[in-house]
N, C-alpha and C positions, 0 to 999 in steps of 0.2 A: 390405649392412647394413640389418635391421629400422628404419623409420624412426616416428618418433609426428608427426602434424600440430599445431603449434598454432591459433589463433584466426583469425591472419590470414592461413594459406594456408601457411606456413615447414614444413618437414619437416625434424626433427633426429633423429638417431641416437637410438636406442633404448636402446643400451649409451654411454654417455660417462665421462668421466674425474671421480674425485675429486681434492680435493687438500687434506685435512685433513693437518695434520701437517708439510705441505713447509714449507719457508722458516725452517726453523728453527736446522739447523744449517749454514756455511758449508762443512764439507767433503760435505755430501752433495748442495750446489745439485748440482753437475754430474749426478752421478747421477738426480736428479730430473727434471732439462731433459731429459737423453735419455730416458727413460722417457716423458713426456710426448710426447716428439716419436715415439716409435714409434708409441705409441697414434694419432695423427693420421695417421701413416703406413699404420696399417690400421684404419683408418675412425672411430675412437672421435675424430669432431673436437669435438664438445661437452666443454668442460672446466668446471668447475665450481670456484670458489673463493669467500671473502670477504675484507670487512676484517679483520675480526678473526684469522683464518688465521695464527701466526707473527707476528702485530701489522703485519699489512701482507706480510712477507716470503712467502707462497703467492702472491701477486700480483704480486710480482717473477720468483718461478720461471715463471709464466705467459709473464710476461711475455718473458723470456727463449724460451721453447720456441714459440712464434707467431711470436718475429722473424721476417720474411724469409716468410710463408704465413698472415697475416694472415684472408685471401680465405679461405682453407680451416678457416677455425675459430669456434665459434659459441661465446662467452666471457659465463659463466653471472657474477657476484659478487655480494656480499651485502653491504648495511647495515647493523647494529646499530641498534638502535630507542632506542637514545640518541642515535644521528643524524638520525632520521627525521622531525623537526621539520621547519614552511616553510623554514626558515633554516638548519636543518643539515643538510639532506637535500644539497640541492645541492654545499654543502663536501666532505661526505661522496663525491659523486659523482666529484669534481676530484680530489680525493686517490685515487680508487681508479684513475679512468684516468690518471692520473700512473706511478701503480707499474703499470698495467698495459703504459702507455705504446700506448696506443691514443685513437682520438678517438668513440670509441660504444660502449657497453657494449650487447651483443646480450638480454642478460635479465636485469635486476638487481633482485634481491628482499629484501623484509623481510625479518630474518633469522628474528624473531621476535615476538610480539604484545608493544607495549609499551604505555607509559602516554599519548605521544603519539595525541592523537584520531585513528582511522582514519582518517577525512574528511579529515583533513588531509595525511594523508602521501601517500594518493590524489590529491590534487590536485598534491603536491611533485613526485610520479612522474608525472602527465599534465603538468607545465610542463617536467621534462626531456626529455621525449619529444619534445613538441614542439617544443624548443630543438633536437635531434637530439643529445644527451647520450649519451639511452637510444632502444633503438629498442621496448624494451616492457620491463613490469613482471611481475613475480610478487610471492608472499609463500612463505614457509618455516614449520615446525610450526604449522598451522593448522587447528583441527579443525571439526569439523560446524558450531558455533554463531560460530566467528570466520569461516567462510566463509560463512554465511549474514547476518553483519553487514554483512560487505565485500560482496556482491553486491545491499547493499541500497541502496551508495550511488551515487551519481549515474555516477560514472564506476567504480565497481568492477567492473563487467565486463570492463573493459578488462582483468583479470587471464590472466594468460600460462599460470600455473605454481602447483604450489603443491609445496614438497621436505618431506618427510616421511620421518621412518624408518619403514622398511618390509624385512622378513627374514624368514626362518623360525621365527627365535625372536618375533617379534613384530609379528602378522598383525592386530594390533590395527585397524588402518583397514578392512579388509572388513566390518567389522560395522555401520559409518556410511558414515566417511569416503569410503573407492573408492566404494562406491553410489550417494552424493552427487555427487560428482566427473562418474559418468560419463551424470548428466544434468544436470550443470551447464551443456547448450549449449541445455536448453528452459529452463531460468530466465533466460539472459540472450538469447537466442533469437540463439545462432549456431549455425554450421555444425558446430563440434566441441568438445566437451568441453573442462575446463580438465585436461591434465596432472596428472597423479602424478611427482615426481622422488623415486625413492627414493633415501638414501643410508644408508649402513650395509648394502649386500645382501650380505655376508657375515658379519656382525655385526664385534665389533670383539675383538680379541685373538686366542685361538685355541680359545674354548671352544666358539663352535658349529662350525669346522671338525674338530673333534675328537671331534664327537658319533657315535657308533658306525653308528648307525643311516646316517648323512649318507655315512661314510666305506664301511660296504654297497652302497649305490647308486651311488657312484663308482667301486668297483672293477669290480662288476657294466657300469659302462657302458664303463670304463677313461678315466676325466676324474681331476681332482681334485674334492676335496669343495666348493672355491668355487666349478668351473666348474657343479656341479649348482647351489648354493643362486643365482647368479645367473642361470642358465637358468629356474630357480625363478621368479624374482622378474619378467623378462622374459616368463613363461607371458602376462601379463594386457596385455590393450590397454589403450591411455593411459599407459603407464607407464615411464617412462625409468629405467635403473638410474645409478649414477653410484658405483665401486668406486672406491677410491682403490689404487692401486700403483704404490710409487717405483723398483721395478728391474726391468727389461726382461722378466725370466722372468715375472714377473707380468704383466705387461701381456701377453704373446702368448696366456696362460692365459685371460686375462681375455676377450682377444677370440676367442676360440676358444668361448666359451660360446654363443655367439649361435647357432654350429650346431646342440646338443646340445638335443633332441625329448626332453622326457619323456615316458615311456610310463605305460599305468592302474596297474600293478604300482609303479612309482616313485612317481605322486602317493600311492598307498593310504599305501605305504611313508611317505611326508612326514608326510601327514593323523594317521598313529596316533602318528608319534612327534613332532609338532609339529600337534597340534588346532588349527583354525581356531575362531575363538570363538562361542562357539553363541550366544550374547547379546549386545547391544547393549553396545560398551564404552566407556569415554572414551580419549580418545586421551591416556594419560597420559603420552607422550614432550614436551606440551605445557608441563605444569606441571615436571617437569623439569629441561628444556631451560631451562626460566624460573631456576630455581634457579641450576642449577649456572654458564650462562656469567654470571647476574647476578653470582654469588658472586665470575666469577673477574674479573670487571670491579672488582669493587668491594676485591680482595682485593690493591689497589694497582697491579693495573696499567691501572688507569684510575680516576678522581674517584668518588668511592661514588656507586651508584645504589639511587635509589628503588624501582625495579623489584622489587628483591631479594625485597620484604617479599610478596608474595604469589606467590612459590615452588612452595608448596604448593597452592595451590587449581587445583581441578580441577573448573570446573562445580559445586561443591557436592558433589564425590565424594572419600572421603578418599584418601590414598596410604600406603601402608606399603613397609617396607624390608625385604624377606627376609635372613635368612641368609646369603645369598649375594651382599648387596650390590646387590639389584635394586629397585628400585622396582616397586610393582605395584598397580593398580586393585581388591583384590580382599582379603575377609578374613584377618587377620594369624592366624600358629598358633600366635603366643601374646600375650599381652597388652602384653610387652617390645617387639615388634615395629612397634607400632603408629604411623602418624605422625598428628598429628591435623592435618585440613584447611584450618587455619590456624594458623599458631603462629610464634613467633618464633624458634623453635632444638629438635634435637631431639637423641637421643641414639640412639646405636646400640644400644647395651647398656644396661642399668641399674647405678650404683653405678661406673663407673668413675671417678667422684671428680671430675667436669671443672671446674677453675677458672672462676668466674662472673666476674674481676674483670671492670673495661671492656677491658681490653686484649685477655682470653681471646674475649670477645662480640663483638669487632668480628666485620665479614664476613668468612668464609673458609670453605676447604676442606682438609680433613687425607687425604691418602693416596689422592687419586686421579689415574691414571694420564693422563687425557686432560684438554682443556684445552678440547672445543667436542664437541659432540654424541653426549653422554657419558651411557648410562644401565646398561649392563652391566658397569661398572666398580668398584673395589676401594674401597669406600666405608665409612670409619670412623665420620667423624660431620662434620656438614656444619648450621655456624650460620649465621643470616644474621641 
C-alpha cells in the first residue's frame, strides 16, 4: 500500500476508509463493521470519522470494527467547532474516545473554521496532546488564507492534516490550495508537507460515476468508474484519499484502486471532460461546508448556532446556486441564480411564494439528501 508521511516521521496509507453516513441505521451497524473490518484487512487501516457522524453513532461503528486490532489502525475523528473552545474541546475529546472506546485519538481535526479564536483551539489541541489524549492535530475545509492564519500562530505548525473535498468534479484546491500545502514544510521548516485528506473522491450520489466520459475509461481499462476517479485522486503526492463503502464489494473495489496506473490518453481524457482550473479559485467547499452542517446543527439537532450567519461568505467572493443545485465560485447565467456574498436567506427560484413568518425563517434546510459534507446535492432553498 502507497503510504503519505506526516510531520513527525508516521506513514499512513494513502487510500483509507471513510465513514460518512454509518451509524445511522441499527440494522445496517453489522454490515458496516464488516466492511470496515475488511478494509483494515487489506491494508486501508486509516479510518476516518467525526462527532457529528450519525450524532456520535460513526464512532461506535468504529469503534466496534478495531475491537480486538487496535495496534493496526490509525483512527482519524473530528470536532465541531462549537466544541472547539478551551473548555469544550477537551469534553469534546472524552466523548469521542468514549464512543470510540479507545484511550488516544491518532489525528483529530477541526471539522471546520468556527467563530472560536484559532489561537485558542491550537492551544486546546497542543494541551491534549500533551495529556496524551491526541497524539496530533489537524484541521478540515481549510483554504489558502485559514492555513496561512493557522501557521501563523505559535504552535500552528504543529498541524498534521488538513481534509478537504477533492474529485474530479472539483479540482478546486490545485489552483491555491495543493500548491500551498506542498510547501507548507518551508514555512514551518519541517521535513515534509502538511497532507491533503481528500474525501468525497468519488463525489457523492451517482452523478459523477455516471458520467460517460468516466465510464470510457473504465471500460477501456476494465475497472469501475470509482476505481478510476480514485486512482485519480491518488495520482498526487501528499494526498490521502478516504472513500467511504459500507459493503464489502465496495471496499475490495475500492482497494483495488491503488494498483490502477493512469496512462497520458486517460489523463487527456479526465482534463477535457473535467478541466482543471486555469485561474486562482476560492475554495468554495469552505463557505459551504459552513452553511449547510451550521444549518443542520442549528435545525434542532443541536442549540442554534451563530456560526450559521456567515454561510455564505467566501473571502469576499460571491457564491451562486446552479440549476443543478451546486454551489459555484463563478458567474450565475441568470440573474435568478444568484447568491449574494452575504445575506441572511436566499431563494432558489424566484416567486415561489416562501412564507417569511418567524417560524418559516428559523434555520433550516429543505430537500437535501446528506447531512455533513454536502455540496453536489438536491438543494431547494436553504435559510439560515
Amino acid at each position: 500500500m502507497k503510504t503519505v508521511a506526516l510531520s513527525d516521521g508516521e506513514h499512513v496509507p494513502a487510500l483509507g476508509q471513510g465513514t460518512w453516513g454509518m451509524g445511522e441505521s441499527k440494522s445496517a451497524h453489522a454490515e458496516e463493521v464488516a466492511a470496515l473490518r475488511l478494509g483494515i484487512d487489506l491494508g486501508m487501516t486509516l479510518i476516518d470519522t467525526a462527532e457529528i457522524y450519525g450524532d456520535g453513532g460513526s464512532e461506535k461503528v468504529v469503534a466496534d470494527a478495531i475491537r480486538g486490532q487496535r495496534d493496526r489502525v490509525f483512527v482519524v475523528t473530528k470536532v465541531s467547532p462549537r466544541n472547539a473552545s478551551r473548555t469544550g474541546l477537551p469534553k469534546a475529546c472524552e466523548r469521542s474516545l468514549k464512543r470510540l472506546r479507545i484511550d488516544a485519538i491518532d489525528l483529530y481535526l477541526l471539522h471546520w473554521p468556527g467563530n472560536t479564536p484559532l489561537a485558542e483551539t491550537v492551544e486546546a489541541f497542543e494541551q491534549l496532546r500533551r495529556s496524551g489524549k491526541i497524539r496530533r492535530w489537524g484541521v478540515s475545509n481549510f483554504d489558502v488564507g485559514d492555513m496561512e492564519e493557522l501557521l501563523a500562530i505559535g504552535d500552528g505548525s504543529a498541524c498534521s492534516a488538513n481534509q478537504v473535498l477533492y474529485n474530479l468534479q472539483h479540482r478546486e484546491i490545485e489552483s491555491g490550495l495543493l500548491p500551498f500545502h506542498r510547501t507548507s514544510n518551508l514555512k514551518r521548516q519541517t521535513s515534509a508537507p502538511i497532507p491533503i485528506m481528500a474525501y468525497s473522491p468519488v463525489g457523492r450520489g451517482r452523478r459523477l460515476l455516471n458520467n460517460a466520459t468516466l465510464k470510457k475509461i473504465a471500460k477501456r481499462r476494465d475497472v469501475t468508474p470509482a476505481q478510476i476517479a480514485i486512482a485519480w485522486v491518488l495520482r498526487q503526492s501528499g494526498v490521502i484519499a478516504i472513500p467511504k463503502a459500507s459493503n464489502k464489494t465496495h471496499v475490495r473495489d475500492n482497494a483495488r484502486s491503488v494498483d490502477i496506473q493512469l496512462t497520458d490518453q486517460d489523463f487527456a481524457d479526465i482534463d477535457r471532460e473535467f478541466p482543471p482550473p486555469r485561474s486562482k479559485q476560492p475554495f468554495f467547499a469552505n463557505a459551504v461546508t459552513k452553511g449547510l452542517r451550521c444549518a443542520y446543527e442549528s435545525r434542532g439537532n443541536a442549540r442554534p448556532n451563530p456560526e450559521a450567519i456567515f454561510f455564505l461568505k467566501t473571502r469576499g467572493n460571491p457564491v451562486y446556486l446552479t440549476p443543478a443545485g451546486d454551489f459555484r465560485c463563478a458567474k450565475p447565467t441568470s440573474p435568478a441564480a444568484r447568491i449574494p456574498a452575504q445575506t441572511s436567506h436566499h431563494h432558489h427560484h424566484r416567486g415561489h411564494g416562501h412564507d417569511h413568518s418567524p417560524a418559516h425563517t428559523r434555520r433550516r434546510i429543505h430537500n437535501y439528501r446528506r447531512r455533513d459534507d454536502a455540496f453536489s446535492t438536491s438543494l431547494s432553498t436553504f435559510h439560515v
